[in-house]
Structures are given as structure tokens and as C-alpha cells.
One Martini backbone bead per residue (centre of mass of N, CA, C, O) as a GRO file, in nm:
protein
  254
    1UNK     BB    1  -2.069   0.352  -2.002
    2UNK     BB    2  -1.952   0.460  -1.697
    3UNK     BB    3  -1.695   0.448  -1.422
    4UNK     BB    4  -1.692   0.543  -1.082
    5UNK     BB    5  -1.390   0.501  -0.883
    6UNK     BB    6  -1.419   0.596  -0.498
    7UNK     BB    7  -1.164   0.692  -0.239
    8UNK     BB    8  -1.189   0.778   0.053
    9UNK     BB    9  -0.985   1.011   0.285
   10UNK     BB   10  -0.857   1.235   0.490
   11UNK     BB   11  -0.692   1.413   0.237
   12UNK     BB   12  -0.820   1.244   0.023
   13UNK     BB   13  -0.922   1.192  -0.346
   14UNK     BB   14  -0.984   0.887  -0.548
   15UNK     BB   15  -0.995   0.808  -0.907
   16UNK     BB   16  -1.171   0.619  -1.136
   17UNK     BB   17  -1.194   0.604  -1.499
   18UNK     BB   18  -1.407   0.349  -1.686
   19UNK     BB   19  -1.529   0.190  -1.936
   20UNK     BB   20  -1.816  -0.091  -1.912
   21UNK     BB   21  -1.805  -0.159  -2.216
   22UNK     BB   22  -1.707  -0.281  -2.558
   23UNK     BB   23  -1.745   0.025  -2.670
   24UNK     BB   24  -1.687   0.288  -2.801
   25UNK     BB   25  -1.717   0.648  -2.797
   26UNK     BB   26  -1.867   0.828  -2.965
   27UNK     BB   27  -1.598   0.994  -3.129
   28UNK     BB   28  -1.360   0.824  -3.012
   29UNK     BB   29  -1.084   0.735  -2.979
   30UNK     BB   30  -0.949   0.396  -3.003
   31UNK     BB   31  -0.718   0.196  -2.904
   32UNK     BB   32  -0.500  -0.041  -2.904
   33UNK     BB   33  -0.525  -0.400  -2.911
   34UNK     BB   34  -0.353  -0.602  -2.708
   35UNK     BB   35  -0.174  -0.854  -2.652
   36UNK     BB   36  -0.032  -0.972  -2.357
   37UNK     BB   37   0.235  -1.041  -2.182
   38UNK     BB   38   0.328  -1.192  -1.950
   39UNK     BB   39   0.550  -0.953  -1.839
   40UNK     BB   40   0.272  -0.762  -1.822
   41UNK     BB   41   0.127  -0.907  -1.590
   42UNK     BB   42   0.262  -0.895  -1.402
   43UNK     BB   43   0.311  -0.590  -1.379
   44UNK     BB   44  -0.006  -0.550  -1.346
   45UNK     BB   45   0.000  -0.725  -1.044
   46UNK     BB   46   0.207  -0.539  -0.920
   47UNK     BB   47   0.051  -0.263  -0.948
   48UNK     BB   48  -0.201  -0.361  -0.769
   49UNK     BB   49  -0.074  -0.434  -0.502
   50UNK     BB   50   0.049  -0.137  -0.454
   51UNK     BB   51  -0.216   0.008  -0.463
   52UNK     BB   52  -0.365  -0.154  -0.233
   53UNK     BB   53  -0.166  -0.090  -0.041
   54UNK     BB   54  -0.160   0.233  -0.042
   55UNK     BB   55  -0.433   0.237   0.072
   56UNK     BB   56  -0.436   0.054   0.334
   57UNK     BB   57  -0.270   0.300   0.463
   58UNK     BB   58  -0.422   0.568   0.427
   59UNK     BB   59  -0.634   0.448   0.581
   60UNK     BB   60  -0.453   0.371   0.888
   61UNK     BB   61  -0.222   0.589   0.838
   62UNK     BB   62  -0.010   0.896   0.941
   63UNK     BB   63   0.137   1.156   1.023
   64UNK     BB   64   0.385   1.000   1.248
   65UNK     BB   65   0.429   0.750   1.206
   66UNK     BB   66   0.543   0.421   1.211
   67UNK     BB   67   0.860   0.276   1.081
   68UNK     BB   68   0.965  -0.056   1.123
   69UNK     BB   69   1.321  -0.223   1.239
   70UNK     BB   70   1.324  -0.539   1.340
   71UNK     BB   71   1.662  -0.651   1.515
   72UNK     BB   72   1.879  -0.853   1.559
   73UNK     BB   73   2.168  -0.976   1.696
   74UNK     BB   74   2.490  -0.952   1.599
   75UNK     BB   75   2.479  -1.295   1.418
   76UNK     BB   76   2.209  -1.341   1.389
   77UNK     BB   77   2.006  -1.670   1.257
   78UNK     BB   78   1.727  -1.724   1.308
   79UNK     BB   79   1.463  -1.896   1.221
   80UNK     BB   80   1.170  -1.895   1.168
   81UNK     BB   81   0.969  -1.991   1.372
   82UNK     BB   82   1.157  -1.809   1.593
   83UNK     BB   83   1.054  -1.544   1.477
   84UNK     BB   84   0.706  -1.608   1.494
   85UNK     BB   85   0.732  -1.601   1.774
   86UNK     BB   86   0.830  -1.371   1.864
   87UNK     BB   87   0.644  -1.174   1.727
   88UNK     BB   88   0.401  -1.236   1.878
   89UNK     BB   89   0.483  -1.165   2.168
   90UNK     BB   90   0.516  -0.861   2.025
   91UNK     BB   91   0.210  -0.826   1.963
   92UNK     BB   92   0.053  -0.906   2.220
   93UNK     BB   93   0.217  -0.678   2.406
   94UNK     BB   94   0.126  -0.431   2.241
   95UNK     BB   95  -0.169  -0.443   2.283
   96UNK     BB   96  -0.146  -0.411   2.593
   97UNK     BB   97  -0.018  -0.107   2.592
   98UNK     BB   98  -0.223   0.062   2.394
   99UNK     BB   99  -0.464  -0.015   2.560
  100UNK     BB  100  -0.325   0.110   2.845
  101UNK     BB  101  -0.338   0.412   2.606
  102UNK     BB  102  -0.628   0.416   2.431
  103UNK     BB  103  -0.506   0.231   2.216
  104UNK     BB  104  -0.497   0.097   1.856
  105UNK     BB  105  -0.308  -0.201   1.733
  106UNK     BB  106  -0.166  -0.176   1.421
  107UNK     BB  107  -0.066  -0.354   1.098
  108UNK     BB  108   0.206  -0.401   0.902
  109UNK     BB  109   0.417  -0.682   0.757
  110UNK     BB  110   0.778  -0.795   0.702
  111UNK     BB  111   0.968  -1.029   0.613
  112UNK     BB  112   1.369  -0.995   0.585
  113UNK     BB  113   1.663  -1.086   0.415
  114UNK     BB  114   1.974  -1.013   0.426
  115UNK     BB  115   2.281  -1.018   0.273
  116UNK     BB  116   2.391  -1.175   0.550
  117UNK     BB  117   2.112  -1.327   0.622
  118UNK     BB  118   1.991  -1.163   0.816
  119UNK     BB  119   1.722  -1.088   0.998
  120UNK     BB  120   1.364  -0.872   0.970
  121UNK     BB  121   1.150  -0.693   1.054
  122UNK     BB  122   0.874  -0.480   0.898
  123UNK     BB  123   0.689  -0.184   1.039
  124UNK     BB  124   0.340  -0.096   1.043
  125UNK     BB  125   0.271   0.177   1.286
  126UNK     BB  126   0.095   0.371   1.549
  127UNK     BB  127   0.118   0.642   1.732
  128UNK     BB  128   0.119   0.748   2.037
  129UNK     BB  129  -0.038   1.012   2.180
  130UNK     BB  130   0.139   1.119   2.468
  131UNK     BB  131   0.387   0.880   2.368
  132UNK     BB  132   0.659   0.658   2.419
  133UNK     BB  133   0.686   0.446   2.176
  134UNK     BB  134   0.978   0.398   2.116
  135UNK     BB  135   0.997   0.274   2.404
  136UNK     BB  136   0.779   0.047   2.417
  137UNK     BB  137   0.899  -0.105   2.170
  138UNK     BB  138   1.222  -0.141   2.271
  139UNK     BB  139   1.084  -0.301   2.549
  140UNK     BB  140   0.925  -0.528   2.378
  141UNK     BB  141   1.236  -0.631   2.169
  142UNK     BB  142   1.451  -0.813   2.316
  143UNK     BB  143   1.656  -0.919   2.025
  144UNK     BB  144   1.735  -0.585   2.005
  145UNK     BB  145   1.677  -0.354   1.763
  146UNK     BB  146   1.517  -0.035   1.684
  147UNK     BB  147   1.436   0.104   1.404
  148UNK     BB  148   1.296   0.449   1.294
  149UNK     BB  149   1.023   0.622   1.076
  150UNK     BB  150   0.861   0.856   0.984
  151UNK     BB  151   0.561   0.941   0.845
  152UNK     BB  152   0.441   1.131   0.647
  153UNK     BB  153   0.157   1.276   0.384
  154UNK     BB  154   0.185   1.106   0.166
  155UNK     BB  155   0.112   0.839  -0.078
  156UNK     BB  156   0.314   0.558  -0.032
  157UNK     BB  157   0.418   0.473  -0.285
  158UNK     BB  158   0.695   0.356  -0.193
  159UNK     BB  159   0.602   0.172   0.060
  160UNK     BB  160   0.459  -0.024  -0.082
  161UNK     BB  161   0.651  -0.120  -0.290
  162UNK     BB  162   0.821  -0.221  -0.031
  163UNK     BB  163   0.645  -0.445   0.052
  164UNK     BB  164   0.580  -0.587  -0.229
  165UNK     BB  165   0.782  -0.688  -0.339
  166UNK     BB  166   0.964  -0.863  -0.485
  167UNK     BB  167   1.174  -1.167  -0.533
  168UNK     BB  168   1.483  -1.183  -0.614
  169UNK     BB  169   1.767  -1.403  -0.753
  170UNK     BB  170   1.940  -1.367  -0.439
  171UNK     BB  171   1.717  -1.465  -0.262
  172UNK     BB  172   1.655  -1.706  -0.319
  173UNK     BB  173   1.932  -1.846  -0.285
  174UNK     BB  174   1.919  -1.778   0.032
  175UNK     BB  175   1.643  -1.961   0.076
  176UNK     BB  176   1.710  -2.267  -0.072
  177UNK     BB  177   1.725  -2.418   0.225
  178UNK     BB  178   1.436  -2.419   0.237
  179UNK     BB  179   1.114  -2.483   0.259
  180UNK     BB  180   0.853  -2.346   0.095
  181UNK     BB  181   0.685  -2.245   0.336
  182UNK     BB  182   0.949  -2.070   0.448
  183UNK     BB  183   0.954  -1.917   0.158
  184UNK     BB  184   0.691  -1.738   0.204
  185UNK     BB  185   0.737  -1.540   0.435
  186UNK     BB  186   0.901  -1.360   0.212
  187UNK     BB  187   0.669  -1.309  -0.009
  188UNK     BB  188   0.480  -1.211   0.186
  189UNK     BB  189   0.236  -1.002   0.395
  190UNK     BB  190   0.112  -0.866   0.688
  191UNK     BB  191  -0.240  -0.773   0.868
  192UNK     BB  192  -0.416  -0.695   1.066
  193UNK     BB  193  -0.789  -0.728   1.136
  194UNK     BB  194  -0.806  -0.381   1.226
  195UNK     BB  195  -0.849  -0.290   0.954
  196UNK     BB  196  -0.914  -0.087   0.689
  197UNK     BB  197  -1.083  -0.196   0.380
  198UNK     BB  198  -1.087  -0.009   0.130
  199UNK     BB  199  -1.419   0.086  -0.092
  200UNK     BB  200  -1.538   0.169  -0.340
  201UNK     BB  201  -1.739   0.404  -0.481
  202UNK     BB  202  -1.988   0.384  -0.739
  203UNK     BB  203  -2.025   0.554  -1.054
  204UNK     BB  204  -2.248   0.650  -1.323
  205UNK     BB  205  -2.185   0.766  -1.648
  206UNK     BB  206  -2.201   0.908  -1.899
  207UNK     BB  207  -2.053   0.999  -2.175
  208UNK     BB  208  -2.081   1.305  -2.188
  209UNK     BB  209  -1.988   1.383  -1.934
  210UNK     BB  210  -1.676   1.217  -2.023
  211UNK     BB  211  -1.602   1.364  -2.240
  212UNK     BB  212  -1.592   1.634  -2.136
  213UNK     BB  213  -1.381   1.552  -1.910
  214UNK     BB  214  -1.144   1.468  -2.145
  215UNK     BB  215  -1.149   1.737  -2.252
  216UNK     BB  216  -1.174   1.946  -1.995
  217UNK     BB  217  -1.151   1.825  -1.746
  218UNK     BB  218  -1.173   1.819  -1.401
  219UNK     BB  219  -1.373   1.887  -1.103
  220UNK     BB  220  -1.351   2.012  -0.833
  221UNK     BB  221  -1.428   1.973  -0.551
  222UNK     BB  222  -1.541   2.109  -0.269
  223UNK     BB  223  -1.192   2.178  -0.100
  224UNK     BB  224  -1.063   2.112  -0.338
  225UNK     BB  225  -0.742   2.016  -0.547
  226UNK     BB  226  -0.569   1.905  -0.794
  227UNK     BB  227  -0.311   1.680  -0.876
  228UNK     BB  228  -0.152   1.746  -1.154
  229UNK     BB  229   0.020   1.448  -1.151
  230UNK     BB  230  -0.253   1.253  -1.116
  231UNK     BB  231  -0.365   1.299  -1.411
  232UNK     BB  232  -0.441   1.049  -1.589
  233UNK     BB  233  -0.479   0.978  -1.981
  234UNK     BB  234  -0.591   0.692  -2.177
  235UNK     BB  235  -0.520   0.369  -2.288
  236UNK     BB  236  -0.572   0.031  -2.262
  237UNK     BB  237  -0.374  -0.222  -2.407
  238UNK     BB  238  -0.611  -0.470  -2.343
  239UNK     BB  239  -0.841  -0.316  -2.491
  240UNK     BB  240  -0.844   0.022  -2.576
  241UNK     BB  241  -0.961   0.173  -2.345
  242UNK     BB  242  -1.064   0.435  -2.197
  243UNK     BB  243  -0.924   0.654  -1.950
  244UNK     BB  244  -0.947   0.830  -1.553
  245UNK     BB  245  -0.702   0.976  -1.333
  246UNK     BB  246  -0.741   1.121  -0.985
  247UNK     BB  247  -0.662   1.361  -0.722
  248UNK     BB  248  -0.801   1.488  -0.410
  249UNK     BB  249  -0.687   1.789  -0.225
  250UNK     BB  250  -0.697   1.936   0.072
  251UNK     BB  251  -0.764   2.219   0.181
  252UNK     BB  252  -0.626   2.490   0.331
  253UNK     BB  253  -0.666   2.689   0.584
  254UNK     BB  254  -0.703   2.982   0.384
   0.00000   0.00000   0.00000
């Protein structure tokens, strides 16, 4: 028996499919099973991380949101503590313009020290429909200047990425003066509890079926066609089972 477990967002369809019990397919060839190394782990680790962001990200904002970089002035080394009270102050105000534009305020956001150790967050917010949202934004930010990029309709794979990654052993250094509890703000994301939390739809597979799949590849929904880049199909090195990854994007009208 086989799994797929699947994700609906608003113009992609995301699957993976991968074998549920102890023994390979009859007929299948099975990959070599390997012991895991701690940095094989981490890294598998990392990898689940980023994909969880990733969906997470899709799950909740769209072509056009923004991404934003919220700066404190010139020369300023503001404490954690004294961070997390202005980002609250400035996350209260925001729900309460967006409210008053009939939209609702979410985001993810990470606390982040430059090279220079200046302080600054990052944070995925979307944007107001009919209104100047980055002008809200940066009457709401009053400590500073606020970056703006705006978001793509990609898959936002580097995104994720750079949300999660990990702390270098140069930022650890530089955050070395700090208590534990507030070298933790730099090492995780935050976000608002008003998010989507994307769920996969679990359906079961035959052998036969999952067979014929990896023989002649899938096929797509009616309305969608796959991404020939986004389709994996290989050996889990740490079981020796296969598996097979793969998204379908929604055809465009006509």
C-alpha cells in the first residue's frame, strides 16, 4: 500500500506519494538502505522546515503581498526586549488599519542582526486591495524606514528558505553577549495565529496503480498540467523506499 498525501492551494496542487509498509513493491527495485549521519539529519531536518514554510507562505499570501523590512535609524542598537515591544505596538496598530480597510492583518516575521549588528525584522504581510498599504505601513513603523519587495506568484522556495535557515557561526558570535533565552528570538520565526495552517488530503494507493505510475509517470488533473521540474521520483536513502514528488499548476483561461 501506498500514500499520497495531497495539498491544495489557490493555483497549485502539490503530492507526494510514498510506500506505507516494511517491504518493496513486488517487482520493484529497492534502493540501498543506509544509517543517517547527525548532518544528514540535520539537513533532512532543515529540508522539512523550509518545505513547511513554503506551504505555509502559500497557504496564506499571493502575487502582489509584500515582504517587508522593518529598520530602526542609523547607529541604533536597540535590546531585544525593547525590539519586541515596538513590533508589538506596531503589529497592534496594523490590525487595527487593515480592520478599518476591511481586510485582515497576518504575517510570519524573524528578528535578524546585521553585520553590523543593527537590528531589523523581516515579515510577510499582505497587502490592502484599494489602498496604500506601504504608506500605512511606514506611518505604523515609527523607529525607522521600512524596505518593501514585493511577492511573485512563485513557489516561494527561496523565501522559506531564508525565513528558516539556520544561524551561522558568525551571528552566533555576534549574539554571544546575550542571555540564551534572548539568543532564541534570532533563531526561530514567528506568526500570527489568524494563518492557515495547510493539512494534506491522504489518500490510498494500490501497488498496481503506484506501479504503472512510476513506469509511465502521472497524470494531471482535468484544468491543471505538471511541472516537469517539480517531479522527483527516487529511493529514500534512509528506508530504501521509493517515492514520487510532484505539483500541478493550474492551466491559464484559453
Amino acid at each position: 500500500m501506498y500514500w499520497q498525501d495531497k495539498w491544495v492551494f489557490k493555483d497549485t496542487i502539490e503530492y507526494e506519494i510514498k510506500y506505507a509498509g516494511n517491504y518493496g513493491l513486488k517487482g520493484e527495485k529497492r534502493g540501498k538502505k543506509t544509517k543517517p549521519t547527525p548532518e544528514q539529519i540535520k539537513r533532512q531536518n532543515q529540508l522539512n522546515k523550509e518545505k513547511k514554510m513554503r506551504r505555509l507562505l502559500k497557504a496564506n499570501f499571493e502575487q502582489g503581498d509584500l515582504w517587508l523590512t522593518l529598520k530602526y535609524k542609523k547607529g541604533a542598537k536597540p535590546c531585544v526586549s525593547s525590539v519586541e515591544k515596538e513590533l508589538k505596538r506596531f503589529i497592534s496598530l496594523m490590525r487595527r488599519r487593515y480592520k478599518s480597510h476591511n481586510a485582515e492583518f497576518k504575517f510570519v516575521y524573524r528578528i535578524e542582526i546585521g553585520s553590523q549588528g543593527g537590528v531589523h525584522i523581516h515579515m510577510v504581510v499582505p497587502r490592502i486591495r484599494g489602498a496604500d498599504t506601504e504608506i500605512l505601513i511606514q506611518e505604523a513603523w515609527k523607529v525607522g524606514r521600512v524596505n518593501y519587495q514585493t511577492l511573485d506568484n512563485g513557489d516561494y522556495k527561496e523565501l522559506a528558505s531564508y525565513i528558516t535557515k539556520p544561524l551561522n557561526e558568525e551571528t552566533y558570535k555576534q549574539l554571544s553577549f546575550l542571555p540564551s533565552e534572548e539568543v532564541k528570538k534570532f533563531v526561530k520565526y514567528s506568526s500570527s495565529r489568524n494563518l492557515t495552517r495547510p493539512k494534506p488530503i491522504r489518500k490510498e494507493y494500490s501497488r498496481r496503480t503506484v506501479h504503472k505510475m512510476l513506469l509511465y509517470g502521472p497524470e494531471p488533473s482535468k484544468g491543471y498540467f505538471i511541472v516537469k521540474e517539480s517531479v522527483f521520483h527516487g529511493y529514500n536513502s534512509f528506508t530504501g523506499m521509493s517515492y514520487l514528488h510532484y505539483t500541478e499548476r493550474k492551466l491559464d483561461d484559453g
